[in-house]
C-alpha positions as CSV (number, residue, x, y, z in Angstrom):
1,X,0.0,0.0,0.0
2,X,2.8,2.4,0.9
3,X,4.6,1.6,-2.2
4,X,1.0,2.3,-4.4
5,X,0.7,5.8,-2.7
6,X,4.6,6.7,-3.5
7,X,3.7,5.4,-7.4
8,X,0.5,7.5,-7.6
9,X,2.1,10.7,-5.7
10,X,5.0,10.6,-8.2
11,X,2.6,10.0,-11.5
12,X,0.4,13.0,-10.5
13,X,3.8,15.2,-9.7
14,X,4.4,14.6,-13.4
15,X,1.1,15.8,-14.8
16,X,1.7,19.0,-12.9
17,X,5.0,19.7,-14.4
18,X,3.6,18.9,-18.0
19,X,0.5,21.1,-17.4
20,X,3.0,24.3,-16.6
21,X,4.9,23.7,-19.3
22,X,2.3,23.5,-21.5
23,X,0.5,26.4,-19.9
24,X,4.2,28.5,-20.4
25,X,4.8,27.9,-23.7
26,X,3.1,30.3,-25.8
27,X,0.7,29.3,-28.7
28,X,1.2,30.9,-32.2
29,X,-1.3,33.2,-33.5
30,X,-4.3,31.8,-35.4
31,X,-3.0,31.4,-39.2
32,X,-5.7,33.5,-41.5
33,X,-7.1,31.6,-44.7
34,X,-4.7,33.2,-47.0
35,X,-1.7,31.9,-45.4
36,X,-2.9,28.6,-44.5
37,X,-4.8,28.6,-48.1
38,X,-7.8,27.4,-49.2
39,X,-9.6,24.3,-48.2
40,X,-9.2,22.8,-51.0
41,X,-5.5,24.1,-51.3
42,X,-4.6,22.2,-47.8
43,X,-6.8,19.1,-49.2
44,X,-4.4,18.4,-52.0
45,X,-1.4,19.3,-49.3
46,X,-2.5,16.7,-47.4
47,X,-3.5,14.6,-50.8
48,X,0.5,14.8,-52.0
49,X,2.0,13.8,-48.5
50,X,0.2,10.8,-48.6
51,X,0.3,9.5,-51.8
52,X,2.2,10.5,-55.3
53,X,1.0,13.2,-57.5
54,X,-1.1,11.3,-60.0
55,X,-0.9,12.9,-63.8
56,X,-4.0,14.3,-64.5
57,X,-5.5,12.9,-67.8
58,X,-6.6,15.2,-70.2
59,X,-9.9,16.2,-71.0
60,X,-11.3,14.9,-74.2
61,X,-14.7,16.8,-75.8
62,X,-16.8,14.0,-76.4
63,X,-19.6,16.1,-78.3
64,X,-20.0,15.7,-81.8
65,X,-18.5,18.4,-84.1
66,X,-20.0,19.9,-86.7
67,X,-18.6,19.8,-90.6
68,X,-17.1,23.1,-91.8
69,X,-17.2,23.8,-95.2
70,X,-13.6,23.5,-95.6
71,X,-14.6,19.8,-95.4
72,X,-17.3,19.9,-98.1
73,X,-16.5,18.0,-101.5
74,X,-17.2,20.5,-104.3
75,X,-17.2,19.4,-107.9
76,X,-14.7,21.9,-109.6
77,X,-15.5,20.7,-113.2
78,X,-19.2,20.3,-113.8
79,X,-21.5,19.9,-117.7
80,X,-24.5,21.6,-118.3
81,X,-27.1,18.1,-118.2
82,X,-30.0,20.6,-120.2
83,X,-26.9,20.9,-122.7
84,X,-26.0,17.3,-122.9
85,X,-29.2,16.2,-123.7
86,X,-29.4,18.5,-126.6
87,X,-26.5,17.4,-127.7
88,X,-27.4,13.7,-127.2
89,X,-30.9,14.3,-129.2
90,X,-29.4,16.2,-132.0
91,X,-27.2,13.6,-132.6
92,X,-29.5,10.7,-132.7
93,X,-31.6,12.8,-134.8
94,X,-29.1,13.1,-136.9
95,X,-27.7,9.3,-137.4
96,X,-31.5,7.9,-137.1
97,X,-32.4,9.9,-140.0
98,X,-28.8,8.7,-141.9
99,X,-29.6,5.4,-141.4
100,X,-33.1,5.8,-142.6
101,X,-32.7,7.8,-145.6
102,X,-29.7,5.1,-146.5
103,X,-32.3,2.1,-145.9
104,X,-35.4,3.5,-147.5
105,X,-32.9,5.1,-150.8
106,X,-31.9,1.7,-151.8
107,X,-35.5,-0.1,-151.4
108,X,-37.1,2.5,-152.9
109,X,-35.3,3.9,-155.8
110,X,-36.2,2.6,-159.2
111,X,-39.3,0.9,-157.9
112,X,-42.6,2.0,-159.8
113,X,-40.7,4.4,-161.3
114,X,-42.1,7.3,-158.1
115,X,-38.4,8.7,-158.1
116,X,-36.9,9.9,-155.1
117,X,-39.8,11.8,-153.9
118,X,-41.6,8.9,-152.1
119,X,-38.2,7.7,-150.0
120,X,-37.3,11.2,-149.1
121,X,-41.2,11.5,-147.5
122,X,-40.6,8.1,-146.2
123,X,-37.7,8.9,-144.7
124,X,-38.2,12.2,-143.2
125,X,-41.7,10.5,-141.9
126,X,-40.0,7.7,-140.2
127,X,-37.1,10.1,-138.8
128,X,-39.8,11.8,-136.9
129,X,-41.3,8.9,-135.4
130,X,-38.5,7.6,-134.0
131,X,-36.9,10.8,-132.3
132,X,-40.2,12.2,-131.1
133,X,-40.9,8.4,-129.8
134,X,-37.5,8.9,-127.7
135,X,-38.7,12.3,-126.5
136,X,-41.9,11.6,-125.1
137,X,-40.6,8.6,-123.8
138,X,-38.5,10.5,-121.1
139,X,-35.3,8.7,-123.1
140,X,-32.6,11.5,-122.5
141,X,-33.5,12.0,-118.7
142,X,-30.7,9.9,-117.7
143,X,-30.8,9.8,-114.1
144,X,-28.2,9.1,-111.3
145,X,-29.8,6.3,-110.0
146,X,-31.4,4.1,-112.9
147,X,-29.9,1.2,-114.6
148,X,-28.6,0.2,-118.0
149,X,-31.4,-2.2,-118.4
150,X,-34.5,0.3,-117.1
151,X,-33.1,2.3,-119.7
152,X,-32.3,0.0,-123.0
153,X,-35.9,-1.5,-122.6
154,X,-37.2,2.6,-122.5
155,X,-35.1,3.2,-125.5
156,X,-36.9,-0.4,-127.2
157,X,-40.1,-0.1,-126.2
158,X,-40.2,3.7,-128.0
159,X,-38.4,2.8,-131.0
160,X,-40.7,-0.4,-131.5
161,X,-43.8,1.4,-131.1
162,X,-42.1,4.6,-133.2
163,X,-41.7,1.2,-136.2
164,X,-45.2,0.3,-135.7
165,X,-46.5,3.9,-136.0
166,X,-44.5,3.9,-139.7
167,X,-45.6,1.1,-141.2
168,X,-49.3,1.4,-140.2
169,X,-49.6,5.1,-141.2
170,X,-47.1,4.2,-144.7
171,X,-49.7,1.6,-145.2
172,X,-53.3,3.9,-145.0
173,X,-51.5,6.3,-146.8
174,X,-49.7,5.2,-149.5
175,X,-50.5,1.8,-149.8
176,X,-49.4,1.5,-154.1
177,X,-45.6,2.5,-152.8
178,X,-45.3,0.3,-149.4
179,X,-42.8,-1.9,-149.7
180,X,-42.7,-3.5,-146.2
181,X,-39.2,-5.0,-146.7
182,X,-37.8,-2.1,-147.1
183,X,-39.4,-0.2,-144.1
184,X,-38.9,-2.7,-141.9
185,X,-34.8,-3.5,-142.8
186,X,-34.5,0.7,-142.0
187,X,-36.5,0.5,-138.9
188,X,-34.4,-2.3,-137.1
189,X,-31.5,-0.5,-138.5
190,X,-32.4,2.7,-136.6
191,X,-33.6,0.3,-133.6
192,X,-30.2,-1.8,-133.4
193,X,-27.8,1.7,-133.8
194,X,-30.0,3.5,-131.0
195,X,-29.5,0.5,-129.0
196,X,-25.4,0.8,-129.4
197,X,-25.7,4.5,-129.0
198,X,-27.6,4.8,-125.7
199,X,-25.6,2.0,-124.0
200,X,-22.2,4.3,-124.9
201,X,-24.6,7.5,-124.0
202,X,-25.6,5.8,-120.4
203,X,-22.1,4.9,-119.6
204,X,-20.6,8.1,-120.4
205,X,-23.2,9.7,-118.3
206,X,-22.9,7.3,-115.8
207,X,-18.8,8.0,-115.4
208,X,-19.9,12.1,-115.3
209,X,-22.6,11.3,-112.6
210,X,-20.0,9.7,-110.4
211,X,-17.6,12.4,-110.4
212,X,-20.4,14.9,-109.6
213,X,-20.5,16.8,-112.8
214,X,-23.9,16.5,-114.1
215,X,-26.6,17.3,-111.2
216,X,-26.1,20.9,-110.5
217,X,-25.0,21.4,-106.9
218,X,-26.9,23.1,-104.3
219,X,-26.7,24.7,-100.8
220,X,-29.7,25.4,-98.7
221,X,-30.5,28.5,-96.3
222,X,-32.7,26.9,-93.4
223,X,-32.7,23.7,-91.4
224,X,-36.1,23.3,-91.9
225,X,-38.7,20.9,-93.1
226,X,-39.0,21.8,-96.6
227,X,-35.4,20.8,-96.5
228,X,-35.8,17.5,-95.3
229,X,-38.4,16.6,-97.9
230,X,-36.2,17.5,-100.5
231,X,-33.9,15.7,-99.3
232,X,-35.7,12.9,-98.8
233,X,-37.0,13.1,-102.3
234,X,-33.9,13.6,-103.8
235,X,-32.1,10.2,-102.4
236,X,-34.2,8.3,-105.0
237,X,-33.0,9.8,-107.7
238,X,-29.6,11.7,-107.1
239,X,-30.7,14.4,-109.7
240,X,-29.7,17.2,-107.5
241,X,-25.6,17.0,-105.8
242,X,-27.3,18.7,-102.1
243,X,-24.1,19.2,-100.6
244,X,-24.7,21.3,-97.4
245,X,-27.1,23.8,-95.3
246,X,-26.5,27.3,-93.8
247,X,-28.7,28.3,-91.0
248,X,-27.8,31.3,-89.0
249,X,-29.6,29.3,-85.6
250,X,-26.5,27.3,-85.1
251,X,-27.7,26.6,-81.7
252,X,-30.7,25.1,-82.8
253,X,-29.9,23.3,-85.9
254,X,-29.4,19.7,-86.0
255,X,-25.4,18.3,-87.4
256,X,-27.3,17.2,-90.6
257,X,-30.3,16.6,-92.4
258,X,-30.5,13.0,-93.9
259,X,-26.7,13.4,-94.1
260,X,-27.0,16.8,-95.4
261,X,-25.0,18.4,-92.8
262,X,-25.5,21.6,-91.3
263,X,-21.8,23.5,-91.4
264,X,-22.7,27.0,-90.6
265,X,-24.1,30.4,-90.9
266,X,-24.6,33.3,-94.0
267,X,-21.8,34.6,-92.7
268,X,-19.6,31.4,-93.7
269,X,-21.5,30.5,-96.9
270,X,-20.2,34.2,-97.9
271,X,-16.7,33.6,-97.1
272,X,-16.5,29.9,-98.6
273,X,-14.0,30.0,-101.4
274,X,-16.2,27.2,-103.3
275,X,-19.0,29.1,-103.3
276,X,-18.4,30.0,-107.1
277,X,-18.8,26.4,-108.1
278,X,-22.2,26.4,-106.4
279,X,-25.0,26.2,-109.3
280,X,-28.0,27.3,-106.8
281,X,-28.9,28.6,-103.7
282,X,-32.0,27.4,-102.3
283,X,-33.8,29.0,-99.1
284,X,-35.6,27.0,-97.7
285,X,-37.7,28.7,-95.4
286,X,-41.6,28.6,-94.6
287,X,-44.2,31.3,-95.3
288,X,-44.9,32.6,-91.7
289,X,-40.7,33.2,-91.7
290,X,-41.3,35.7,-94.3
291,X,-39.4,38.2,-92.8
292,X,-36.0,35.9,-91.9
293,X,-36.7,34.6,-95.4
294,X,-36.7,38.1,-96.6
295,X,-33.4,38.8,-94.9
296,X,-31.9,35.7,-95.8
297,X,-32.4,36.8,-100.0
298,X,-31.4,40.0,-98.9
299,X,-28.1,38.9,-98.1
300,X,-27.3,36.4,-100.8
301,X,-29.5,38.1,-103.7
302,X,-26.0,39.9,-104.8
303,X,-24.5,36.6,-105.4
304,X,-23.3,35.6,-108.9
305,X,-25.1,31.9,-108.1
306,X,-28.6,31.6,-108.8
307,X,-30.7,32.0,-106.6
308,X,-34.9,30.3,-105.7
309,X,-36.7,30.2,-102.5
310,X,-39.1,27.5,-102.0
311,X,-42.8,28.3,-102.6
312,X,-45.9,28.1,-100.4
313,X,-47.4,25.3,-102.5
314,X,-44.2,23.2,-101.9
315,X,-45.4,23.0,-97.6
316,X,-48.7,20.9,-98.9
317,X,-47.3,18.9,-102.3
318,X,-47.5,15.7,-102.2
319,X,-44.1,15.2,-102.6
320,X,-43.8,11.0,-102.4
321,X,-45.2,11.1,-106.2
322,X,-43.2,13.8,-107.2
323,X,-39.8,13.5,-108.8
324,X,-37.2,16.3,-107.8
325,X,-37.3,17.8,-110.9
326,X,-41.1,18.2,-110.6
327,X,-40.6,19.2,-107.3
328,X,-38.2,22.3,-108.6
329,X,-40.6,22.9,-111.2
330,X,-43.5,23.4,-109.3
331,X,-42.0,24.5,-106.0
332,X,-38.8,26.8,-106.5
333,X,-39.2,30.2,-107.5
334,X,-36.0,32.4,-109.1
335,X,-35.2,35.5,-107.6
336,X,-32.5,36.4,-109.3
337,X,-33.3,35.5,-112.8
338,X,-33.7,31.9,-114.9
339,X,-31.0,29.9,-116.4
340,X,-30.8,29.6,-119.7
341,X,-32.0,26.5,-121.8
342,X,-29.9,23.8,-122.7
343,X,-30.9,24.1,-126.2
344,X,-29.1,28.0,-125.9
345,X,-26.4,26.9,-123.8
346,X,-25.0,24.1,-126.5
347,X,-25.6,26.3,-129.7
348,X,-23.8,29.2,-128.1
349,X,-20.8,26.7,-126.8
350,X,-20.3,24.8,-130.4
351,X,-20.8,28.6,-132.1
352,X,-17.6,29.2,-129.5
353,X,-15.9,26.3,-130.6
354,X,-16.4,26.4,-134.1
355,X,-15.6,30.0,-134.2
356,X,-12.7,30.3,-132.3
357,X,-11.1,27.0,-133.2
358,X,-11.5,28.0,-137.2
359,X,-9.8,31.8,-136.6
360,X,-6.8,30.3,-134.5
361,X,-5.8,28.6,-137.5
362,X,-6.4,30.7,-139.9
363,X,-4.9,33.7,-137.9
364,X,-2.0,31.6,-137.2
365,X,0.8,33.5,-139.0
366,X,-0.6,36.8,-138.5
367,X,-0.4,35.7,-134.2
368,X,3.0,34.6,-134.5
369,X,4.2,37.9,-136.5
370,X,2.5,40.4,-133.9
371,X,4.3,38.0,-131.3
372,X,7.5,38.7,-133.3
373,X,6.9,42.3,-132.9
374,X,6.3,42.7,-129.3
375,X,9.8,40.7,-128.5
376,X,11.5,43.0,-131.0
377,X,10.1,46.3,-129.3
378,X,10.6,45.4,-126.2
379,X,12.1,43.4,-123.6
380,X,9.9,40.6,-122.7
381,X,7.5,37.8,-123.4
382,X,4.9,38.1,-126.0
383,X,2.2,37.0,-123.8
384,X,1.3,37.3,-120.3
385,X,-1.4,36.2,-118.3
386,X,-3.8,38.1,-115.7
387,X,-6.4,36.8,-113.3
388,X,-9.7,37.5,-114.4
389,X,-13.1,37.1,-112.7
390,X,-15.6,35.1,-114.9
391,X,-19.1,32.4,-114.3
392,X,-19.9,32.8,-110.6
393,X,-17.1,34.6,-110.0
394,X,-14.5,32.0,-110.9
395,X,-10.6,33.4,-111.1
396,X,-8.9,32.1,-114.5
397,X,-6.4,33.6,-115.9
398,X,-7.1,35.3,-119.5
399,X,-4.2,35.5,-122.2
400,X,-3.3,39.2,-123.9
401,X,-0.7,40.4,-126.1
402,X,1.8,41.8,-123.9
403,X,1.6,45.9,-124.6
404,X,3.1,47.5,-121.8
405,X,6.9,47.1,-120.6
406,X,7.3,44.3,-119.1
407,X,8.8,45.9,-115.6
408,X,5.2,47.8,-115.2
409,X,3.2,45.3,-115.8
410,X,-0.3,45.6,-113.2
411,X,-1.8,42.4,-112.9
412,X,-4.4,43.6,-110.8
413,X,-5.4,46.5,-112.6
414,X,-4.4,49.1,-109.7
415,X,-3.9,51.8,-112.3
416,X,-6.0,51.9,-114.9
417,X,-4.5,53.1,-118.4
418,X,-4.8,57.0,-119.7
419,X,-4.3,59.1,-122.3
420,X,0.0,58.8,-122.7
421,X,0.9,56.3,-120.6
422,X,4.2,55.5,-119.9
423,X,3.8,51.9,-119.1
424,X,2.6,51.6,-122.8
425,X,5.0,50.5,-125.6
426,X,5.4,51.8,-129.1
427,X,3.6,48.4,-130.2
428,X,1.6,48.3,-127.6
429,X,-0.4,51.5,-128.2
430,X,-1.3,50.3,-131.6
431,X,-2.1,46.7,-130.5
432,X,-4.4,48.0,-127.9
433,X,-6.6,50.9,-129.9
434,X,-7.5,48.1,-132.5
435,X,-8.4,45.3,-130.1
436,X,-5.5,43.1,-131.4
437,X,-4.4,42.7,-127.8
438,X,-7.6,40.4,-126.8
439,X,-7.2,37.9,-129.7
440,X,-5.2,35.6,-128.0
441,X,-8.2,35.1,-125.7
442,X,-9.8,32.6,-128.5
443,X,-7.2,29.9,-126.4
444,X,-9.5,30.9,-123.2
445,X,-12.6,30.1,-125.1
446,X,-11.6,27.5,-127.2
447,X,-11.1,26.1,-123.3
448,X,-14.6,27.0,-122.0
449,X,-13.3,29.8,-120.0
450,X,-14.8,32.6,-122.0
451,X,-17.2,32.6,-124.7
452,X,-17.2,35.1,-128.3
453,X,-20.0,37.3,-126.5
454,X,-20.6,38.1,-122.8
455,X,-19.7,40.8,-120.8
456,X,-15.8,41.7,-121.0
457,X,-13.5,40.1,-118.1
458,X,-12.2,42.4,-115.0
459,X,-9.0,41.8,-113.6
460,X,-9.5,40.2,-109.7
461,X,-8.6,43.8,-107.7
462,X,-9.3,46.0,-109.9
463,X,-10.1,49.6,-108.6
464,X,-11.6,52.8,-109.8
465,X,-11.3,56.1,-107.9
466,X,-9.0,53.9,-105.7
467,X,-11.7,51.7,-104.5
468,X,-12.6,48.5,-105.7
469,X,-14.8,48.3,-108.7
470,X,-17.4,45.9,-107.4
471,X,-17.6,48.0,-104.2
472,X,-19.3,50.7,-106.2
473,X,-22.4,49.4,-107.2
474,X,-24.5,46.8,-105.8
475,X,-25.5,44.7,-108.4
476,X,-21.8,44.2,-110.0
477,X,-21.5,40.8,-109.1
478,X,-24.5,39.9,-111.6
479,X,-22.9,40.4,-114.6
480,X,-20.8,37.4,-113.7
481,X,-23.9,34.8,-114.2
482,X,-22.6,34.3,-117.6
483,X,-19.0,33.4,-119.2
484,X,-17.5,36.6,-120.1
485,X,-16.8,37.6,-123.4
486,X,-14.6,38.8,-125.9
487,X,-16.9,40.9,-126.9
488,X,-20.3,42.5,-125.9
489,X,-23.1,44.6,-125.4
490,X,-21.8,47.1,-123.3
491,X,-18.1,47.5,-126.0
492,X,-20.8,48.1,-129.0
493,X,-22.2,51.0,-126.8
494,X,-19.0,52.6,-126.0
495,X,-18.5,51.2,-122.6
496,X,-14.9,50.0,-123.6
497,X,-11.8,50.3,-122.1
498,X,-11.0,51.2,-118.3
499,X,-13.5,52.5,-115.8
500,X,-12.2,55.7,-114.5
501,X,-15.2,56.7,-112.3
502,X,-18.2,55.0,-110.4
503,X,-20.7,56.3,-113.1
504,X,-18.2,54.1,-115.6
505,X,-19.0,51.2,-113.8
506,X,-22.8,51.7,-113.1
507,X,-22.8,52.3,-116.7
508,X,-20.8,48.7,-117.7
509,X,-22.5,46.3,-115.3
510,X,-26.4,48.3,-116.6
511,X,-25.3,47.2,-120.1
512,X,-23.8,43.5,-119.3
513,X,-27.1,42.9,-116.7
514,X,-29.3,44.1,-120.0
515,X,-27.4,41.5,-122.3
516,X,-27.6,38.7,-119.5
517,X,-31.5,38.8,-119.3
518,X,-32.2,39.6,-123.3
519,X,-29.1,37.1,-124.8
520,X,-30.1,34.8,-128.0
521,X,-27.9,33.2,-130.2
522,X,-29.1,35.7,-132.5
523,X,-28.2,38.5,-130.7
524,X,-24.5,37.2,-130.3
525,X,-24.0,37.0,-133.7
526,X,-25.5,40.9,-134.8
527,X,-23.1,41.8,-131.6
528,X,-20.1,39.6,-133.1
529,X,-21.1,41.6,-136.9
530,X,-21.3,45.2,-134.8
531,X,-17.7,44.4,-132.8
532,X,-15.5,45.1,-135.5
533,X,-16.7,48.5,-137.4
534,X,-17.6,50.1,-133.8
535,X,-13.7,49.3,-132.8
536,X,-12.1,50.6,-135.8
537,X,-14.5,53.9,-135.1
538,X,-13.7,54.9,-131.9
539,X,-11.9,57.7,-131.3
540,X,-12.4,58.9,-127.8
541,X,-12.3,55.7,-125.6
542,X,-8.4,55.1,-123.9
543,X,-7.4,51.8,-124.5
């Protein structure tokens, strides 16, 4: 017991000491939150004592990005399909009636002594049968999506009934001159030979369908539901290339339509550098957004590319028995003026051709020696090329006759040329008051670049009362919904030469819009017969 009192007396004598010491020893002042740092801060303190600092991974967006149209497939290349078919029926016209004059000359001739009288009428009779057979039978539609077969036995069909039609009506008619042999032998002539040349046709076509050339290409303004019908629509038969939409509700607009996608707003459809290769733009907004519609033309409407809104009958058409073409027949309305027909757009290209191809080799010599010149009297190539604005505001770049020195040459048309200029040379002057300059240009439309007659090419920058030309009037850019021209409307009328002030320019692009919406083949040629006396007449224009 005494040693159990001696043990405790000690243990509390302890806890006394410890208790002053404690007690004496002063305690540090109360650390505030910005030294000892935030909660979190001493959490991950703590965190790195205990354990190694883990690498963070890194965050990864998992939310589905949009397309942009840098990532958009554009044709560069594309036919006219209007054209092609043209082409196509002028040419079967042509061979159908060949072979049937041929087949119907040698049974006929010599045979009741009727001359030639009664094979020419049988001929010609029988031509028209057979190509109007083809026409009304849909036989130059050529879609995307049908088959060698569909079409052979559409191209059969017609030209068997278009045989039966002949020989019946020869029969009624002239029944004392019907030689059946002979009628029949040029009928399955013309039958076997528009078999052959429809099965090359379709496989041509089908090699320019895959590379995107034929259907035109289109954009859309609006994520909206007259969209997805076309879109819909157009699946089945691949006669429109829909490539994208621009809606300016980004935030409400789904990633794509039917895999159509949705890449941006105005603003980038402006700025897209394939928007010249765009055939139409289609808005595709409904009636009770007539004013967004409204502001959607107004900010495209001063775009080379065609432009059609969809229609109020379009939101009710029953579209599932519609083709597209139909669909854009009934439902699309221009606003900025109609293409031309493929009948005009073929003529006016072979006319180019013809032309152009016929006075390069003819003027041959008389090139070469003016080429001869301009290296004698002066430094220099003969040639030189400048980028040019043309269709839809495509830059190519158009071939002249080099006339100034070759040191102050302005490819982009910075300073227009006065009266004396210095940049001129001795040839040069003369080259350039009689036109001789633009000939080499035939190369340009001899390669589809330009054509005889449109308006005249600007150079890419050029600027009057040193601001750009297009700048100064609104409606500048539609003069470029045709090829431009050697020659045209606006040169005949004295706009020729360079455009010194903004009244020049309002007075050009009135002139080339007049020629755009009033152009014949007829018309190109009394502009192509005008050209050359109103050149060698003018006195006043700088050129």
């Amino acid at each position: 017991m005494q040693i159990k009192k001696i043990k405790d007396a000690a243990l509390d004598a302890t806890r006394h000491i410890d208790d002053v010491e404690i007690a004496e020893t002063p305690r540090p002042a109360r650390q505030t939150d910005e030294k000892r740092g935030s909660a979190h801060a001493r959490r991950d303190a703590y965190a790195n004592k205990i354990r190694p600092e883990a690498k963070k991974a890194p965050i990864v967006d998992r939310r589905r990005k949009r397309l942009t149209t840098t990532e958009i497939k554009v044709p560069r290349k594309q036919v006219n399909m209007s054209a092609v078919r043209f082409g196509l029926r002028s040419l079967d016209i042509l061979l159908v009636c060949g072979i049937i004059a041929v087949g119907i000359w040698n049974g006929y001739i010599g045979i009741n002594n009727r001359g030639i009288a009664a094979p020419v009428v049988a001929a010609a009779f029988g031509s028209i049968v057979f190509i109007a057979a083809l026409f009304f039978s849909n036989a130059y539609r050529f879609n995307a999506a049908e088959k060698l077969s569909s079409h052979l036995k559409t191209v059969l069909i017609a030209s068997f009934a278009a045989l039966g039609v002949w020989l019946t009506v020869a029969l009624i008619i002239r029944p004392e001159t019907f030689l059946p042999d002979a009628l029949a032998k040029a009928g399955l002539g013309a039958i076997f030979l528009l078999g052959v040349l429809h099965s090359f046709y379709y496989f041509q076509i089908r090699r320019l369908h895959a590379r995107g050339a034929l259907a035109p290409t289109i954009v859309m303004l609006g994520a909206t539901e007259s969209a997805r019908r076309i879109i819909e629509e157009n699946a089945k038969t691949k006669e429109l290339n829909i490539l994208a939409i621009f809606d300016d509700r980004m935030a409400r607009a789904p990633h794509n339509i039917h895999g159509v996608p949705v890449v941006g707003t105005v603003e980038d459809l402006h700025n897209w550098d394939a928007l010249p290769y765009i055939s139409r733009i289609v808005v595709t907004l409904p009636s009770m957004a007539s004013a967004r519609k409204q502001a959607f033309v107004d900010r495209v409407r001063l775009l080379p590319n065609r432009i059609a809104f969809v229609v109020d009958e379009f939101e009710t058409l029953n579209h599932v028995q519609q083709r597209v073409s139909e669909i854009a027949e009934i439902s699309l309305r221009d606003v900025t003026g109609s293409p031309k027909s493929g009948r005009h757009t073929a003529i006016k290209r072979l006319m180019d051709i013809g032309i152009s191809a016929t006075a390069l080799v003819i003027g041959a010599p008389i090139l070469w020696g003016i080429g001869l010149l301009i290296r004698l009297d002066s430094p220099g190539p003969a040639l030189f090329k400048q980028p040019r604005h043309g269709f839809n505001n495509r830059v190519f770049d158009v071939y002249k006759f080099r006339s100034m020195r070759n040191d102050r040459q302005d490819l982009k048309a910075e300073q227009q040329t006065v009266v004396g200029d210095a940049r001129v040379t001795k040839i040069g002057r003369f080259i350039r008051k009689t036109s001789i300059d633009e000939l080499p240009q035939l190369l340009n439309v001899l390669k589809g670049e330009m054509s005889l007659v449109g308006p005249r090419p600007h150079a890419v920058g050029m600027k009057t009362e040193g601001q750009e030309s297009m700048d100064l009037v609104n409606e500048y850019a539609h003069r470029h919904k045709v090829k431009p021209g050697m020659t045209g409307w606006a040169q005949i009328n004295g706009s020729r030469g360079p455009l010194h002030t903004a009244e020049d320019v309002a007075e050009r692009v009135r002139l080339d819009v007049e020629y755009i919406e009033r152009s014949n083949v007829l018309w190109d040629i009394y502009i192509m017969l005008k050209t050359l006396p109103v050149l060698l007449g003018d006195r006043t224009n700088v050129r």
